[in-house]
Structures are given as structure tokens and as C-alpha cells.
MIBAZA-651811 format. One record per residue (C-alpha): z, y, x. Coordinates in Angstrom, 1 decimal. Layout:
BEGIN
SITE      zz      yy      xx
SITE       Z       Y       X
...
# end
This chain:
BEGIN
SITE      zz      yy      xx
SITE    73.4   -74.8    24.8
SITE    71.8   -75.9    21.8
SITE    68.2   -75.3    20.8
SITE    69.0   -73.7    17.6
SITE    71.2   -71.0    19.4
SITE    67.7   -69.5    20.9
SITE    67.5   -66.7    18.2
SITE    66.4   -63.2    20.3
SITE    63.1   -61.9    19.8
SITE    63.9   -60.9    23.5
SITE    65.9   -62.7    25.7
SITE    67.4   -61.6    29.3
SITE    68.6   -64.7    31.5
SITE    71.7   -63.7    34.2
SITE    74.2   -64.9    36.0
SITE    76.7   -66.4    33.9
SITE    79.2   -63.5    35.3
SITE    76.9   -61.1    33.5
SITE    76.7   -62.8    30.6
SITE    80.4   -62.3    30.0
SITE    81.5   -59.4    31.8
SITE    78.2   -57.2    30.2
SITE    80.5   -57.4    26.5
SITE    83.1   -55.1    28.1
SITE    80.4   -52.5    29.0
SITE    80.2   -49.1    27.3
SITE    77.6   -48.5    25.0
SITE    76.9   -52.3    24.9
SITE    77.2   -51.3    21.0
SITE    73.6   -49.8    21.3
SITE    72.2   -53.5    22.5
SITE    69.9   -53.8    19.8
SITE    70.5   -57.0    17.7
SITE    66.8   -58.6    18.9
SITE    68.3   -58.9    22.5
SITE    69.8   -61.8    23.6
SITE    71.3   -62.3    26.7
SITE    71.8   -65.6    27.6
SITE    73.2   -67.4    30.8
SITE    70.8   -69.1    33.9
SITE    73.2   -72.7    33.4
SITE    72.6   -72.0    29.4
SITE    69.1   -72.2    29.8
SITE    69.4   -75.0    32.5
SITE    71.1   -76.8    29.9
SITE    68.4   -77.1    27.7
SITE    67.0   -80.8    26.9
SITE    63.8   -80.6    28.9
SITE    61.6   -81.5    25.6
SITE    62.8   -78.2    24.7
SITE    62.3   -76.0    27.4
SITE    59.0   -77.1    27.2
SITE    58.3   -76.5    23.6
SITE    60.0   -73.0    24.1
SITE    59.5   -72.0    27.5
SITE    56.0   -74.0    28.4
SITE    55.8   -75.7    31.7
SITE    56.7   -72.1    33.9
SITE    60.0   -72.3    35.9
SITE    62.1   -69.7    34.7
SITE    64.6   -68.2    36.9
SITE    67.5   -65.3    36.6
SITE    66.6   -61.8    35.7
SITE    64.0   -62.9    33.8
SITE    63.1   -61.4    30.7
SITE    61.4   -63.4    27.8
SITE    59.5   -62.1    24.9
SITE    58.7   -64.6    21.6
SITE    55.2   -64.8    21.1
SITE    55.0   -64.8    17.5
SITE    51.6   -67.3    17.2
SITE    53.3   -70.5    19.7
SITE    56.7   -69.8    18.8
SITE    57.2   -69.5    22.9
SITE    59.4   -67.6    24.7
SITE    57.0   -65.8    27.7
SITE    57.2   -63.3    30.6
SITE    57.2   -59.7    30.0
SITE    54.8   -59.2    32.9
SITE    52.5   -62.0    30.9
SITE    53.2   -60.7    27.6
SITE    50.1   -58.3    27.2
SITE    47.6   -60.6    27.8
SITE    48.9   -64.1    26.5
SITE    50.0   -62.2    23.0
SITE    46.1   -60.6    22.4
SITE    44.5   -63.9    23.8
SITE    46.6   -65.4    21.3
SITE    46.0   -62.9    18.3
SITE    42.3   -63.5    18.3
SITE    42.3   -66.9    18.6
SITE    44.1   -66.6    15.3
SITE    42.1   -64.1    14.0
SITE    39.4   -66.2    14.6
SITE    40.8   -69.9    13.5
SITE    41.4   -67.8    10.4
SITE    38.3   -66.6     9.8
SITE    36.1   -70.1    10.8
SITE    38.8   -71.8     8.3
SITE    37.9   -69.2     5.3
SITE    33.8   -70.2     6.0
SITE    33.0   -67.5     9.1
SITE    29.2   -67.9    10.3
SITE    30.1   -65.8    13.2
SITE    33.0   -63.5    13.8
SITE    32.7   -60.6    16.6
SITE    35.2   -57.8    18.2
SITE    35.2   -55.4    20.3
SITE    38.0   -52.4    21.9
SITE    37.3   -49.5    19.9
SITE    40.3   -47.0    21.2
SITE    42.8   -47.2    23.4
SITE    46.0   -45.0    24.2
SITE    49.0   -45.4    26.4
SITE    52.7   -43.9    26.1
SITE    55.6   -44.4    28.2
SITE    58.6   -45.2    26.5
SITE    61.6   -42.9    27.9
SITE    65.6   -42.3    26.9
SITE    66.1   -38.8    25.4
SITE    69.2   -37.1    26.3
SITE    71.1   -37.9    23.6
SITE    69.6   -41.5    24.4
SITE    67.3   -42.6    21.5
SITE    63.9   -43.6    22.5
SITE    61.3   -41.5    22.4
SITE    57.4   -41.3    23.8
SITE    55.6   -39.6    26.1
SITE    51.9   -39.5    26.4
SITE    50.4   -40.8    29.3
SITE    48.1   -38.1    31.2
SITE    45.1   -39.1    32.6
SITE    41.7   -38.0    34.0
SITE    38.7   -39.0    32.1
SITE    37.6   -41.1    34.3
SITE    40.2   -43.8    34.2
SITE    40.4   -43.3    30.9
SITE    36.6   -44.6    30.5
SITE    37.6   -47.4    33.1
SITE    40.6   -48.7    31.3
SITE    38.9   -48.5    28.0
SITE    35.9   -51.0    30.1
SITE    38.3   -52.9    31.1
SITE    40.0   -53.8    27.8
SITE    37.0   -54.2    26.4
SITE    35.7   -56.7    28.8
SITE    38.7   -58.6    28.4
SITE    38.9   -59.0    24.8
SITE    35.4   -58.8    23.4
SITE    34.6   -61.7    21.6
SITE    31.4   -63.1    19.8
SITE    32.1   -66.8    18.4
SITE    29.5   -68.3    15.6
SITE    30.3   -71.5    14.2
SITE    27.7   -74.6    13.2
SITE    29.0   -75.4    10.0
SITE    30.7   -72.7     8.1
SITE    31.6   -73.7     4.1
SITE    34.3   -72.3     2.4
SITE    36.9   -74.9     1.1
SITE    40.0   -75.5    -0.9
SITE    41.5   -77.5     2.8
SITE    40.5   -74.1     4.7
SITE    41.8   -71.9     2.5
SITE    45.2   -73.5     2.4
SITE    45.2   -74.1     6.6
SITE    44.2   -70.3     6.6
SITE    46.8   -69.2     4.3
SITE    49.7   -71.6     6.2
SITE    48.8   -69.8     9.7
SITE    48.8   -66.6     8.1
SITE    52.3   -67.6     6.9
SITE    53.0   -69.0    10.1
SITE    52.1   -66.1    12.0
SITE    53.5   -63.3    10.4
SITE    49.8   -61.8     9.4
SITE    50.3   -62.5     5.9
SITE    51.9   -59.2     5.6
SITE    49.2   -57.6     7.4
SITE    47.4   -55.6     4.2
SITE    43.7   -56.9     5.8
SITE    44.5   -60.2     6.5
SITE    45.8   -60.5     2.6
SITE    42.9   -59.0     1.2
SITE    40.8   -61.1     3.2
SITE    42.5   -64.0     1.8
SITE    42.0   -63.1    -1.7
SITE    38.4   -62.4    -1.2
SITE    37.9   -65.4     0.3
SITE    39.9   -67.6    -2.1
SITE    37.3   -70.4    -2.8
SITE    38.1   -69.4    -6.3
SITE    37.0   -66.0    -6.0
SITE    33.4   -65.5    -8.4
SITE    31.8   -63.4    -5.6
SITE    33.4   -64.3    -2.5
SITE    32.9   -61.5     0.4
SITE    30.2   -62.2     2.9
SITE    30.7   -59.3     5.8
SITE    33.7   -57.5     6.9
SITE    34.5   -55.0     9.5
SITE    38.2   -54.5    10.3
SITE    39.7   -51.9    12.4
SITE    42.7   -54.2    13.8
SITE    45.3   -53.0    16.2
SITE    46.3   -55.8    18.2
SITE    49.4   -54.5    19.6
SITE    51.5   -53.9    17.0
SITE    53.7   -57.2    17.3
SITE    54.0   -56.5    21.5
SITE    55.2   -52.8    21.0
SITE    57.8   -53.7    18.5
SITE    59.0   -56.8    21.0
SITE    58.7   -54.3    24.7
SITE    60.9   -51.4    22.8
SITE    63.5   -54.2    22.0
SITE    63.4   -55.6    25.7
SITE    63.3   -52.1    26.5
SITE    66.8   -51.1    25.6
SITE    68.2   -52.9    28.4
SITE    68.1   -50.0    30.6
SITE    71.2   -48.7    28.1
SITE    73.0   -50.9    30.7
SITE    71.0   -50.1    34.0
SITE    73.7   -50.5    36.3
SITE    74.6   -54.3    34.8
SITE    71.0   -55.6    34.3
SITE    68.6   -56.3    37.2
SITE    64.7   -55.6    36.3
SITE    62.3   -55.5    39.2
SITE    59.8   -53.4    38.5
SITE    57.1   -55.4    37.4
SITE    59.4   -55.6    34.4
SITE    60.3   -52.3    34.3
SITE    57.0   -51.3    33.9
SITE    55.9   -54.0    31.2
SITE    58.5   -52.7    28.9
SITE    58.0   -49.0    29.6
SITE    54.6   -48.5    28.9
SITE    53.1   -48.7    25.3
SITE    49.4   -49.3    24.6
SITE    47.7   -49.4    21.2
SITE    44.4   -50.9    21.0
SITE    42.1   -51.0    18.1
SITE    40.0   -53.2    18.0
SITE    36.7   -53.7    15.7
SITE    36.4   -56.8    14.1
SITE    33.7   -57.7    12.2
SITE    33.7   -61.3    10.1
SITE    30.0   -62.9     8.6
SITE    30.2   -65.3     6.2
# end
């Protein structure tokens, strides 16, 4: 298999029986295009310089399922994918902002909500709303926030014509250049700019790019009775969160 033929935003690794015989299925029409299904000896065919430049150091085994983490360019676990794509967000957000002339940049979870995704009868997707007591509402809502608040002040901030243009190339990179905040922040910070913004609060939700990538990986369950997922997967792809979170940039 050649590197280049690593195109899914998802991808499912089986046996190689399943990679054949899963074409013949019904309904394999409704696979979304995202989805790739790829063979256990395809992968293990891989050069190793790119398994590790796709797939990092982890050993990957069959029935796994992968989702592209859009800031690495790595393929990672499902069960991982929560964590590893926020950890990964902010440290962009915040590369971003330091490289644009950030004094201090600071975030915090300002809402959170959680669907499951479910099949409807006439089997298009559809949501349902997770019911919970207050309680654990208040205790997931800690919990997130724990994990992802972030304060970060930097020595030196200046803005310049280099940080501008590494700024704009990881926005590029990333995808957030069609984020409407992260372009406006750009232009008001274009060293440029005759009055160049000096505090910013964003209202950011973090989970956009994860959703979008769990519904795709989601769709296997078109073909339960051919795909494996334990359900650790199962329940990574199922359930959608949306956080919010409050960032606020100093410059």
C-alpha cells in the first residue's frame, strides 16, 4: 500500500476478508465517502517512516478505527480522539495567538451539551439529547473545565511581519482560516493594520472538527453485522459533545 492511498478522514482496519467481501454488502452504497476501509496487511505494509508520521509510535491492530486529526495530520484512535483533538486545538489557538503578539491568552469551558447520535427508521442520522440530573451535569461541566482551562502569558510579545505569515500558514494549515474568528483576528492583527486590536474574547466551540469526523466513523454501524466495534468505540462515535469555550486573547 502506498502512502498516498491513505485518503479517509476515517479509517476502519479489518481483516483482509472484510475488506473485500464488505463491497458485496447491501446498503454499502450508504458508506459515506470519508470512510475508508483498509486492510490489517495494507497497513502492515506501510514503510515504517510512514506509519510513524501517520500513525505515531502506537501499535495499531484490526478493528481499529482511526480518525485524522486535522492539526498533526495523524491518523488516531477513536477512544483518544476527544482529548488529543482539543489538546491539540488550543495549542494552536494559542501558537496563533503568541505568533500575532499575545501578552497572555486565557480559556475556559463555558457550556457544554451532549447528544447521542442514533439511526432513524428510515436510517438517516438523527440526535437525541442526552438526559441527565443536574448534578452530573455540574460535574461534567467541572470536569471539562479542569481539563482544558488554560492561562499562558508570554515574555516577549511584538507583533511582526515573520509572525503574521507563520500565523497565517498554520491557520492555512489547519483548516481555521475558514473559521470567521480566526480570519477576523488575522486582519486585525495584520502588522499592517493602523490600530491593531489589543483584547479579544471569543466564544469558540472546540468540537466542531471531532463531531463532523465521529458522524463519518459513525456510519459504520450501516453494516453492523460485517464491522466489529467494541464498545469503547461504539461509544466514542455515538455520543456528540459541543463545548464552548471562552477565549480571551491580550495583546
Amino acid at each position: 500500500m502506498e502512502a498516498s492511498e491513505l485518503k479517509g478522514e476515517v479509517l476502519h482496519i479489518v481483516s483482509p476478508e472484510k475488506a473485500i467481501n464488505y463491497k458485496w454488502e447491501d446498503n454499502v452504497n450508504r458508506l459515506p465517502n470519508g470512510l475508508q476501509i483498509i486492510s490489517i496487511d495494507d497497513y502492515n505494509s506501510l514503510p515504517d517512516i510512514v506509519k510513524k508520521s501517520r500513525f505515531g509510535v502506537r501499535n495499531i491492530s484490526e478493528d481499529a478505527v482511526l480518525i485524522l486529526e486535522p492539526y498533526s495530520r495523524q491518523y488516531i484512535s477513536a477512544t483518544d480522539a476527544e482529548q488529543i483533538f482539543f489538546d491539540r486545538k488550543l495549542d494552536a489557538l494559542s501558537k496563533i495567538a503568541s505568533l500575532l503578539g499575545a501578552s497572555k491568552v486565557s480559556g475556559k469551558v463555558e457550556s457544554l451539551q451532549e447528544e447521542k447520535r442514533v439511526f432513524t427508521a428510515e436510517g438517516d442520522i438523527s440526535y437525541r439529547v442526552v438526559e441527565i440530573s443536574t448534578n452530573m451535569k455540574k460535574e461534567d461541566i467541572e470536569r471539562y473545565r479542569n481539563r482544558y482551562e488554560i492561562i499562558r502569558e508570554y515574555a516577549n510579545p511584538s507583533l511582526t511581519y515573520e509572525g503574521y505569515r507563520q500565523a497565517l500558514r498554520i491557520c492555512e494549515e489547519t483548516g481555521l482560516i475558514y473559521d470567521q474568528d480566526f480570519k477576523s483576528l488575522l486582519d486585525q492583527r495584520n502588522p499592517n493594520h493602523p490600530n491593531p486590536m489589543k483584547k479579544e474574547t471569543y466564544h469558540i466551540e472546540l468540537s466542531k472538527e471531532l463531531n463532523e469526523s465521529l458522524e463519518v466513523a459513525f456510519h459504520l454501524n450501516i453494516l453492523k453485522g460485517v464491522f466489529s466495534l467494541n464498545a469503547g468505540i461504539q461509544e466514542s462515535i455515538s455520543s456528540l459533545k459541543k463545548f464552548v469555550i471562552e477565549t480571551v486573547m491580550e495583546f
